[in-house]
TIFI-526263 format. One record per residue (C-alpha): x, y, z; residue number from 1; residue in three letters. Coordinates in pm, whole numbers, m for minus. Example, Ala and Ser with C-alpha at 12.3 -4.5 7.8 and 13.67 -1.06 7.14 Angstrom:
residues 2
xx, yy, zz, i, aa
1230, m450, 780, 1, Ala
1367, m106, 714, 2, Ser
***
This chain:
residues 508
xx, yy, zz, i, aa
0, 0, 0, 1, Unk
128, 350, m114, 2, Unk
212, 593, 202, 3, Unk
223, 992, 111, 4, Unk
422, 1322, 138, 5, Unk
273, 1578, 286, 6, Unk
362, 1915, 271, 7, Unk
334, 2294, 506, 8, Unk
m28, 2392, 319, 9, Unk
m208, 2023, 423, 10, Unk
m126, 2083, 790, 11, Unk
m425, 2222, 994, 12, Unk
m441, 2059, 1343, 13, Unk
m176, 1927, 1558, 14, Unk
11, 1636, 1408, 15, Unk
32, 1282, 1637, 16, Unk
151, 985, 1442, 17, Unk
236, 628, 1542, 18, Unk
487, 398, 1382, 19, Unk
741, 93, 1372, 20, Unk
1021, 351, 1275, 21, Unk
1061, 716, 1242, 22, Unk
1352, 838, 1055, 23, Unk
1458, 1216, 1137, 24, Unk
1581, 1338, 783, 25, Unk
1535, 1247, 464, 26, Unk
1884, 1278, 318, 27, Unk
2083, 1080, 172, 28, Unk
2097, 808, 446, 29, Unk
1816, 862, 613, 30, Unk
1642, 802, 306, 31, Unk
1799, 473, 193, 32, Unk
1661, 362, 595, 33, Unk
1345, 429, 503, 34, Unk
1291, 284, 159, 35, Unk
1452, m12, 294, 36, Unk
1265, m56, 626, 37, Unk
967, 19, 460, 38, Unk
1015, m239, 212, 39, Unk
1043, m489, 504, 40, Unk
700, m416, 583, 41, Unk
747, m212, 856, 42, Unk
533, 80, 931, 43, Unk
804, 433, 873, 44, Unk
753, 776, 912, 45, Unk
1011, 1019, 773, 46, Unk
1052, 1369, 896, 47, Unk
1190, 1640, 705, 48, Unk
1213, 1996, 813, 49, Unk
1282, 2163, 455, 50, Unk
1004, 2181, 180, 51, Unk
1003, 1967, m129, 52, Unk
1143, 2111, m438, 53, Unk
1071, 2083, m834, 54, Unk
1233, 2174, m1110, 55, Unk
1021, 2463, m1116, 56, Unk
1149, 2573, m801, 57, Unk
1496, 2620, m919, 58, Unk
1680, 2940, m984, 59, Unk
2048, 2986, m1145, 60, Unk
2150, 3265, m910, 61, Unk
2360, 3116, m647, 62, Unk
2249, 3355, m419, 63, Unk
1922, 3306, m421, 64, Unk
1915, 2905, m475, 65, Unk
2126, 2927, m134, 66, Unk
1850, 3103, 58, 67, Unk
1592, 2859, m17, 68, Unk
1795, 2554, m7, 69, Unk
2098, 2597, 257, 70, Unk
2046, 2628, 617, 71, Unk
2106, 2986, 763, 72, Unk
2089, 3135, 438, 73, Unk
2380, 2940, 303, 74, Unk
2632, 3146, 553, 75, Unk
2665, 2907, 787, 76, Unk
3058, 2892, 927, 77, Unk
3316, 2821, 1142, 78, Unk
3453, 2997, 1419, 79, Unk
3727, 2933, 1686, 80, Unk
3998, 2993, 1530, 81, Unk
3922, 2929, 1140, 82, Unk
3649, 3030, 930, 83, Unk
3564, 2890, 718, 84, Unk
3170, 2847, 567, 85, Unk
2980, 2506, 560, 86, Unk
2718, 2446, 362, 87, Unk
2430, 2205, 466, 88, Unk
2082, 2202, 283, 89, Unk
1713, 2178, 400, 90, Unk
1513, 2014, 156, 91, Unk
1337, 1698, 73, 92, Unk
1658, 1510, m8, 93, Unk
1884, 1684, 199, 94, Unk
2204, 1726, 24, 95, Unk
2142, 1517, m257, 96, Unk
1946, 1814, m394, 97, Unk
2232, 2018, m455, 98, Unk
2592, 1820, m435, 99, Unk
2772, 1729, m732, 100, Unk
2662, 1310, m732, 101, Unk
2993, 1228, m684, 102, Unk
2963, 879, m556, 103, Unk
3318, 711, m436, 104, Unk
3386, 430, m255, 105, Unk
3639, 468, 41, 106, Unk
3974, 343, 2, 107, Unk
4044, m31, 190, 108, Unk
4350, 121, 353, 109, Unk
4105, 437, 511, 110, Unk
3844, 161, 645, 111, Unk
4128, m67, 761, 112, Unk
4282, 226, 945, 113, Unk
3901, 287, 1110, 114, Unk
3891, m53, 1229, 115, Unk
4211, m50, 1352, 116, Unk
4167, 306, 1556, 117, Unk
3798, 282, 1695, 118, Unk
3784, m86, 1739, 119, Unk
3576, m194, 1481, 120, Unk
3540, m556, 1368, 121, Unk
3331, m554, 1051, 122, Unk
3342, m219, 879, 123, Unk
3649, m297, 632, 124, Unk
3578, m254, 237, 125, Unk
3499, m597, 242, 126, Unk
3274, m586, 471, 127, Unk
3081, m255, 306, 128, Unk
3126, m411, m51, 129, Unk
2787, m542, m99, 130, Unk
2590, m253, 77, 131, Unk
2844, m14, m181, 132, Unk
2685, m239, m463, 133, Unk
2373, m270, m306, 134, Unk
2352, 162, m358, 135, Unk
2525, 175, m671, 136, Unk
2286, m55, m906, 137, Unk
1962, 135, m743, 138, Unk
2039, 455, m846, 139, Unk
2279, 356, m1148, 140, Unk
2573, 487, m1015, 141, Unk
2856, 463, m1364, 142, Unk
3135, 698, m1416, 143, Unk
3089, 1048, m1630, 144, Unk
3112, 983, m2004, 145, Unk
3292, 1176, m2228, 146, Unk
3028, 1387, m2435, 147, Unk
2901, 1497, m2124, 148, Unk
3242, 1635, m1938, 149, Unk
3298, 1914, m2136, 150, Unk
3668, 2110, m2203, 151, Unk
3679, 2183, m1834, 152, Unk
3686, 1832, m1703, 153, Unk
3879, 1711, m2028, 154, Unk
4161, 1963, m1972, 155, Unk
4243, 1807, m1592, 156, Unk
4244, 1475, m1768, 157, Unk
4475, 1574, m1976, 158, Unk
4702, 1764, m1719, 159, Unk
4716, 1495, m1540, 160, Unk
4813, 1296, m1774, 161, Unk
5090, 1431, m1916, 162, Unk
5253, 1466, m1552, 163, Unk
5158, 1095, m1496, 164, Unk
4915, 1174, m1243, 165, Unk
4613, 849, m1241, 166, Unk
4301, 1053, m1281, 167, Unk
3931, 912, m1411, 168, Unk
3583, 986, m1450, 169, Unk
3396, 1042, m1165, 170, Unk
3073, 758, m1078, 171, Unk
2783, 979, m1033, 172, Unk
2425, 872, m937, 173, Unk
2256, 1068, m1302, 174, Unk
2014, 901, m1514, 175, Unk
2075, 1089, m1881, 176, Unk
2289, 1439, m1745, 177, Unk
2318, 1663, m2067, 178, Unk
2611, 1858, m1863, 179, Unk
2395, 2188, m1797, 180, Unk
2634, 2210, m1477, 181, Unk
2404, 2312, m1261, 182, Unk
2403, 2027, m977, 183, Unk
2491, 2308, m714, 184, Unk
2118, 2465, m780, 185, Unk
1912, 2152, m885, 186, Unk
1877, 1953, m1212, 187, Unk
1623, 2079, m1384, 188, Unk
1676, 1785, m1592, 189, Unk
1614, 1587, m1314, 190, Unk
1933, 1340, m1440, 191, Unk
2038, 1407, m1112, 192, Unk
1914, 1113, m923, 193, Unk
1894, 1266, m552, 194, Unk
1692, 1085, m287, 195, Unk
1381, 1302, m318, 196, Unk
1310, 1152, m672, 197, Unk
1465, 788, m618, 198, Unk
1506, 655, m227, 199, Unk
1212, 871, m79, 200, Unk
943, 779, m384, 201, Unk
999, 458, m340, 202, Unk
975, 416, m9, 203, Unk
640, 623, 4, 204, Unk
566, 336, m278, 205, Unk
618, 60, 2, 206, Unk
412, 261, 258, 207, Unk
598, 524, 414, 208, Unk
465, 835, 500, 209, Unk
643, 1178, 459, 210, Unk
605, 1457, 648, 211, Unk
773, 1774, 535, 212, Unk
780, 2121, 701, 213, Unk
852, 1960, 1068, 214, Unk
1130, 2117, 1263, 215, Unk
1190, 1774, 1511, 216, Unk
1301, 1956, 1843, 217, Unk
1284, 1665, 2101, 218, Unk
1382, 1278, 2082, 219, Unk
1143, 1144, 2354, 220, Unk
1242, 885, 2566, 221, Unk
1242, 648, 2873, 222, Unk
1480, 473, 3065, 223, Unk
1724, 326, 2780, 224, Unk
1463, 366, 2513, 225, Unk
1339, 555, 2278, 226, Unk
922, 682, 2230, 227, Unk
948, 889, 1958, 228, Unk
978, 1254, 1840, 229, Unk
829, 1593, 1931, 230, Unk
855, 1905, 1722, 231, Unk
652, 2201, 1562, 232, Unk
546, 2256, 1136, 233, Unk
752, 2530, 1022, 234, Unk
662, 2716, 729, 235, Unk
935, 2678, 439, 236, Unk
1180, 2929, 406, 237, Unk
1064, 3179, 672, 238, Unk
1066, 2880, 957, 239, Unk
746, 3040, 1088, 240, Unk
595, 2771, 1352, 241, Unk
258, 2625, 1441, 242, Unk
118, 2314, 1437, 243, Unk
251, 2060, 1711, 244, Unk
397, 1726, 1616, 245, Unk
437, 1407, 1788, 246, Unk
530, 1097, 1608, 247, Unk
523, 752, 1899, 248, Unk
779, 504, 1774, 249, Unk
928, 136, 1836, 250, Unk
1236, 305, 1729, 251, Unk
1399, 608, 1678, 252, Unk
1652, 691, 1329, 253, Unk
1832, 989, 1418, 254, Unk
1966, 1141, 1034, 255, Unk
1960, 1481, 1042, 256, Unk
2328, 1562, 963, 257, Unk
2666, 1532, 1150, 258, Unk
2522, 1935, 1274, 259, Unk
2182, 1869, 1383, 260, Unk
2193, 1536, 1499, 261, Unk
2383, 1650, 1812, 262, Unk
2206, 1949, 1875, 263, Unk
1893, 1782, 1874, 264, Unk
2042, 1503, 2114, 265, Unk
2167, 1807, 2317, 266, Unk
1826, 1942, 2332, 267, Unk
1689, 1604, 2448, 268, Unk
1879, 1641, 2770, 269, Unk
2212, 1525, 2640, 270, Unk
2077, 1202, 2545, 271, Unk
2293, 883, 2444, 272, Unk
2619, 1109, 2542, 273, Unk
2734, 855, 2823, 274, Unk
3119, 879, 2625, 275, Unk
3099, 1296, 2592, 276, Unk
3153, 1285, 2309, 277, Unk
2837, 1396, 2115, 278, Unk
2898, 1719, 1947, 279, Unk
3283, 1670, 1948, 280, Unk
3523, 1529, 1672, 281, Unk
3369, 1745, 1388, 282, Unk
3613, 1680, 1083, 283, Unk
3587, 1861, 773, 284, Unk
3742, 1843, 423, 285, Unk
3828, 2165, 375, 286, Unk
3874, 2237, 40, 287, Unk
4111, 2478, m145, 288, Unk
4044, 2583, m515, 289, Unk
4295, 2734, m802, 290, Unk
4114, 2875, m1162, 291, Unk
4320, 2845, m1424, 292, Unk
4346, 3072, m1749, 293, Unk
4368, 2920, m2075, 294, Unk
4441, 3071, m2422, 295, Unk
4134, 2935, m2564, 296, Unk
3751, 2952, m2445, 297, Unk
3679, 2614, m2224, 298, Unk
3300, 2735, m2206, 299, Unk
3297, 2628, m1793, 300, Unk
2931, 2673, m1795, 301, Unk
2898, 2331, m2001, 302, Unk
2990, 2007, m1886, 303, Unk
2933, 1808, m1580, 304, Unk
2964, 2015, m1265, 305, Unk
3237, 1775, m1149, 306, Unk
3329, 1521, m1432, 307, Unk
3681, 1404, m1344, 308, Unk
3894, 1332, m1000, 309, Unk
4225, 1205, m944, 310, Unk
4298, 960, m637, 311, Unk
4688, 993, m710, 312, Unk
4725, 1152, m380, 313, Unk
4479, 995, m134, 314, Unk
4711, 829, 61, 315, Unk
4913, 1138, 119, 316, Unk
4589, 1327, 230, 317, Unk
4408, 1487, m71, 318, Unk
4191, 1418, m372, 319, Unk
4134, 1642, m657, 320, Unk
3904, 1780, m838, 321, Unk
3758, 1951, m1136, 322, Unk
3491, 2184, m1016, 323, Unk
3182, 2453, m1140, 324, Unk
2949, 2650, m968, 325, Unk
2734, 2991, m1007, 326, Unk
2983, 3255, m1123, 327, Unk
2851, 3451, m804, 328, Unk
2954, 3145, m578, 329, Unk
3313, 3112, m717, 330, Unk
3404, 3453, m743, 331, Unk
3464, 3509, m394, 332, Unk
3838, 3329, m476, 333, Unk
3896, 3601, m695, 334, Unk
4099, 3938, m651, 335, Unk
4040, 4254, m680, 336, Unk
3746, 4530, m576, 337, Unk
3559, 4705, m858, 338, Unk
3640, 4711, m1187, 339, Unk
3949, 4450, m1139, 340, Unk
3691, 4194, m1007, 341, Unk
3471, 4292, m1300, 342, Unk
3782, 4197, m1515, 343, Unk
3865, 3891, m1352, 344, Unk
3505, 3762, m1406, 345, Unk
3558, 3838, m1762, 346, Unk
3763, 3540, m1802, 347, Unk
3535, 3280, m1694, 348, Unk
3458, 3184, m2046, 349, Unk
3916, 3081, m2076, 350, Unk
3906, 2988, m1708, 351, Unk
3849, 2626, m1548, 352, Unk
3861, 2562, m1165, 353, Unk
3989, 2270, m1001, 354, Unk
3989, 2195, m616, 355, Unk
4127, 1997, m404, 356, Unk
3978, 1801, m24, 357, Unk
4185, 1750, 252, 358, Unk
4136, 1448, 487, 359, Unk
4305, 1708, 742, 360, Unk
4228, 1447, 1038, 361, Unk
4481, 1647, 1286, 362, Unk
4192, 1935, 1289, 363, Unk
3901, 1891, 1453, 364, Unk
3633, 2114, 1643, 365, Unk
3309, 2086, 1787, 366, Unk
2903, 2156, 1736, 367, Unk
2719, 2291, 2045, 368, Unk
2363, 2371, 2076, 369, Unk
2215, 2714, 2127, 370, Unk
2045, 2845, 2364, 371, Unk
1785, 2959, 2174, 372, Unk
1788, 2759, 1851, 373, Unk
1848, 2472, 1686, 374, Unk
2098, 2627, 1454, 375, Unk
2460, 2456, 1537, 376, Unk
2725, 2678, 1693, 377, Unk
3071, 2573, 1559, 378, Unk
3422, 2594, 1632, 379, Unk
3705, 2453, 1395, 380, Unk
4110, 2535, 1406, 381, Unk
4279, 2393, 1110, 382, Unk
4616, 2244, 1212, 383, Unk
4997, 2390, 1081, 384, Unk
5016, 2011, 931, 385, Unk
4739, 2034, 741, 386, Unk
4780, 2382, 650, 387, Unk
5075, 2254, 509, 388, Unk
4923, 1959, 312, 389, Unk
4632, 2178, 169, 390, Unk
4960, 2416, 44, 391, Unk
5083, 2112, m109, 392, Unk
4771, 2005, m284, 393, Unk
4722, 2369, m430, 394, Unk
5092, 2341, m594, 395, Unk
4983, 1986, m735, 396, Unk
4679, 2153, m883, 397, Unk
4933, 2429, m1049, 398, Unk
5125, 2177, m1192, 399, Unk
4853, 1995, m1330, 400, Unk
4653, 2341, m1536, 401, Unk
5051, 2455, m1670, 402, Unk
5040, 2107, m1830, 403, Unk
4718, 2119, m1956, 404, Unk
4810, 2503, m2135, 405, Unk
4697, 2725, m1863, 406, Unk
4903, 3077, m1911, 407, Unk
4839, 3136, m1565, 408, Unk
4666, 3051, m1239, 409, Unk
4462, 3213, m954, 410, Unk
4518, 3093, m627, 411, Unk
4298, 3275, m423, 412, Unk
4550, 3303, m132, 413, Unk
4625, 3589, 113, 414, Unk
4981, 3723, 140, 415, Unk
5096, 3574, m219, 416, Unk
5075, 3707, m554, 417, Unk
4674, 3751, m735, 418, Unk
4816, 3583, m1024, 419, Unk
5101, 3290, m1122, 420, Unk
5205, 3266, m1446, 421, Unk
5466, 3006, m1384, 422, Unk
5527, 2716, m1205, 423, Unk
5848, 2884, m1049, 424, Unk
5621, 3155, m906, 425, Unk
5318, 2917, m786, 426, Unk
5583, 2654, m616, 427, Unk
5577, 2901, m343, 428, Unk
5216, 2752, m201, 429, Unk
5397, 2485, m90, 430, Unk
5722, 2633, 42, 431, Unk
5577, 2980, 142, 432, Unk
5470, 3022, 558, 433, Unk
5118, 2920, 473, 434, Unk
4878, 3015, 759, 435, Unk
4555, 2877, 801, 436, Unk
4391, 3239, 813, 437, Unk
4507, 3277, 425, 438, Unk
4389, 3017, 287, 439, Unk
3983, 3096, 85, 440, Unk
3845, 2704, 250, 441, Unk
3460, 2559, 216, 442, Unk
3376, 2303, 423, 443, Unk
3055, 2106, 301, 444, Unk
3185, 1734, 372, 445, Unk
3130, 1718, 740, 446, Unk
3155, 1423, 1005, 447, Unk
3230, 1213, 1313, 448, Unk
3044, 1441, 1563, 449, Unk
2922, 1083, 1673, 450, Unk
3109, 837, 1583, 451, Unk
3117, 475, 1599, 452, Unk
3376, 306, 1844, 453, Unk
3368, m12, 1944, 454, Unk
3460, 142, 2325, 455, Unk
3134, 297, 2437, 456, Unk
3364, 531, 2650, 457, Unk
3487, 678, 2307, 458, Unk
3229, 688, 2093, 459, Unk
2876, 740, 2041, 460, Unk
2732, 430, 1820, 461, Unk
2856, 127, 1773, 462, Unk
2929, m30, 1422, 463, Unk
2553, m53, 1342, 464, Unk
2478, 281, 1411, 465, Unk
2287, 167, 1733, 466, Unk
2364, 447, 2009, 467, Unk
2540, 227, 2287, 468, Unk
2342, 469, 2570, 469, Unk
1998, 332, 2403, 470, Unk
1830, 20, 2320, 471, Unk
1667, 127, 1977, 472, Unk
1803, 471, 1908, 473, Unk
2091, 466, 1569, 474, Unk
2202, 742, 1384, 475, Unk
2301, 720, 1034, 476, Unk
2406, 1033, 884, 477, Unk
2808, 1105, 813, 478, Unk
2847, 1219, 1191, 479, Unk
2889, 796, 1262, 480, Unk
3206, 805, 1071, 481, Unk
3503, 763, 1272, 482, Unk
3674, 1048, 1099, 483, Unk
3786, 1112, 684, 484, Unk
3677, 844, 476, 485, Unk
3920, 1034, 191, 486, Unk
3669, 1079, m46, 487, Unk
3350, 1216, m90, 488, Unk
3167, 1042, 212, 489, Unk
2772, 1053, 64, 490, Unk
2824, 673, m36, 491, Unk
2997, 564, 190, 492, Unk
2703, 687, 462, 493, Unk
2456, 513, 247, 494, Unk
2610, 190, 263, 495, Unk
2650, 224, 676, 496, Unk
2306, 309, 617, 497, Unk
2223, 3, 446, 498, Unk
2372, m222, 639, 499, Unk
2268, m78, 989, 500, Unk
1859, m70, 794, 501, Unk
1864, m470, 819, 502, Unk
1962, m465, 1193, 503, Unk
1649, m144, 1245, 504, Unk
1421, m419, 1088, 505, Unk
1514, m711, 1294, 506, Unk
1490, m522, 1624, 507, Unk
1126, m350, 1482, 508, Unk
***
């Protein structure tokens, strides 16, 4: 029997539900919990505070498609020592909505060295294999082909290899992508195949119901278990609130995000934070970016917003990337006030941009709850080390557009020179006294603020996601990884997902 979404306009009374399983956020693994649970035959309800959104609904300004979609207006940051902004979206399908698809696998050696560190006995690569799989044929996860990458992603390819440098397509979860490059503000192709139009339609197909426009405040609970959920309908994009909501539950799915997953635990009288250690760990990959200038037009606007990668340097600490976005939204690496910006922006159309994520898991920080909202407070210091490594993966990224033809690159980076036209003058962004307050970072891969350990003194949930204060509370999002898992992490939560949805069902 079919379930049903529901959105802010069909609420007119106070909201109490009843269920097997209520999942709290329907992003990328919360959704995959509650197709699957659903499919069991289990009775789900999945809460989502942001609206639904259709290709209708999408703008091209940056700015504006980050007011409706991010949280805090898109200007959500760090502080404490590094700022540096984060990026987290509320929507039906979370980030999925708006992130580039990239879907990666971790490396063997980064899930070895979490099993090693936290104590984990089944969470190595071949342990996650089949759940990877398991993700990758239901949305058709396949690597970016070539008539859809564009001169952009071609031009890394071919930096890279020149230099020798591996590199390959990136696997993306699209159905059809014509290379519009506009995954940042929705596909209004809909190629894009984010939760809200695969995962969460077909678990409404299997019975779930949906309930958008609730702000979940309050996990309720007794003794070591968790009731269920109270919270309020908030109106999108205002957050207005009014209705009451109370959803009674067997048990409790906790994925809101590595952000609002401890808050809302924090909020619930500190629940399941026996170890301390809810709210702490957060790890980011920062990410540093370099545009290049070529002599010829790459037309950046075409292509696949991120077509290509290169894992050549994963085990020292980075990955790289090609990389598009709203010209708004990347010209804030770009020098110059006035009419120099205006010039600078006039060579988007010769220009390509390339980036590069640090594992950086020396720097950590923490999330704390507000007093009077839900929104996160945050505090992040990047470490000299990985200062240092993110120096070294911006030279790597210069070497890689002067082989490809670029007459000259961009750092973005306080204290050196706007503009390198060789690799002489660029080696100096990895032998120059780099500080973490130069560097132009976003943050929007974010994790371990409750991690799995197999020492419940240490760690929040255990390898299943299960919290190891509670008898049927889990969490799911990317705050249960241990720390980096070197690449993108969206797959690699949806297969911890997956795997910890069979153990939900059996103890439903």
């Amino acid at each position: 029997m079919s379930g049903e979404v529901r959105v802010w306009a069909d609420y007119e009374r106070d909201v109490h539900e009843s269920c097997d399983v209520v999942v709290v956020g329907s992003g990328p693994a919360g959704a995959v919990v509650a197709y699957e649970v659903a499919a069991s035959g289990k009775d789900v309800v999945l809460v989502e505070e942001g609206p639904p959104f259709t290709p209708d609904d999408f703008v091209l300004d940056g700015s504006l498609s980050m007011a409706r979609t991010m949280r805090e207006g898109g200007l959500r940051s760090t502080r404490g020592g590094f700022f540096m902004p984060t990026m987290q979206a509320i929507a039906l399908g979370g980030g999925s909505l708006v992130n580039s698809a990239i879907c990666v696998r971790s490396p063997d050696f980064t899930l070895d060295a979490w099993c090693e560190r936290y104590d984990l006995k089944r969470t190595t690569r071949a342990d996650l294999d089949p759940h990877y799989q398991a993700i990758e044929d239901f949305l058709g996860i396949a690597p970016t082909p070539d008539d859809v990458q564009g001169p952009r992603n071609l031009l890394f390819r071919d930096g890279c290899t020149r230099l020798g440098f591996s590199s390959e397509p990136i696997a993306r979860n699209v159905r059809g992508c014509r290379g519009s490059g506009e995954c940042f503000t929705g596909c209004r192709a809909r190629a894009k195949q984010s939760v809200d139009i695969s995962y969460v339609p077909a678990a409404v197909e299997k019975g779930a119901r949906v309930l958008t426009s609730v702000q979940v405040q309050r996990v309720l609970s007794s003794g070591r278990r968790a009731i269920g959920i109270e919270g309020r309908i908030v109106a999108p994009f205002t957050g207005a609130t009014s209705f009451r909501v109370r959803v009674d539950a067997k048990v409790v799915v906790l994925a809101a995000g590595c952000m609002a997953t401890p808050v809302l635990l924090q909020k619930s009288d500190d629940l399941a934070n026996g170890s301390g250690q809810v709210g702490a760990n957060l790890q980011f990959h920062p990410g540093v970016a370099l545009m290049g200038v070529f002599p010829e037009r790459t037309h950046p606007q075409f292509g696949a917003t991120q077509g290509y990668h290169s894992l050549h340097f994963v085990r020292q600490g980075f990955k790289l990337e090609t990389l598009w976005a709203p010209p708004g939204v990347l010209a804030v690496r770009l020098p110059g006030f006035g009419f120099d910006l205006k010039q600078n922006l006039a060579r988007f159309p010769y220009a390509a941009i390339w980036d590069a994520i640090g594992s950086c898991n020396r720097s950590l920080g923490r999330v704390r709850a507000r007093r009077s909202t839900l929104d996160p407070a945050l505090t992040y210091a990047l470490h000299p080390e990985d200062v240092k490594l993110l120096g070294e993966a911006m030279w790597v990224l210069a070497q890689i557009f002067f082989a490809a033809g670029a007459t000259s690159v961009l750092p973005g980076v306080h204290r050196m020179p706007d503009e390198m036209f060789s690799l002489a003058e660029a080696e100096v962004l990895r032998t120059g006294d780099l500080r973490a307050s130069d560097l132009t970072c976003g943050g929007n891969h974010a994790f371990s603020t409750t991690r799995m350990h197999g020492d419940p003194q240490q760690g929040v949930v255990d390898e299943l996601g299960r919290c190891h204060d509670m008898d049927n509370l889990y969490v799911v999002d990317t705050g249960i990884l241990p720390r980096s898992p070197s690449v993108n992490p969206m797959l690699t939560a949806m297969a911890l997902a997956h795997r910890s949805a069979a153990e939900i069902t059996l103890r439903t």
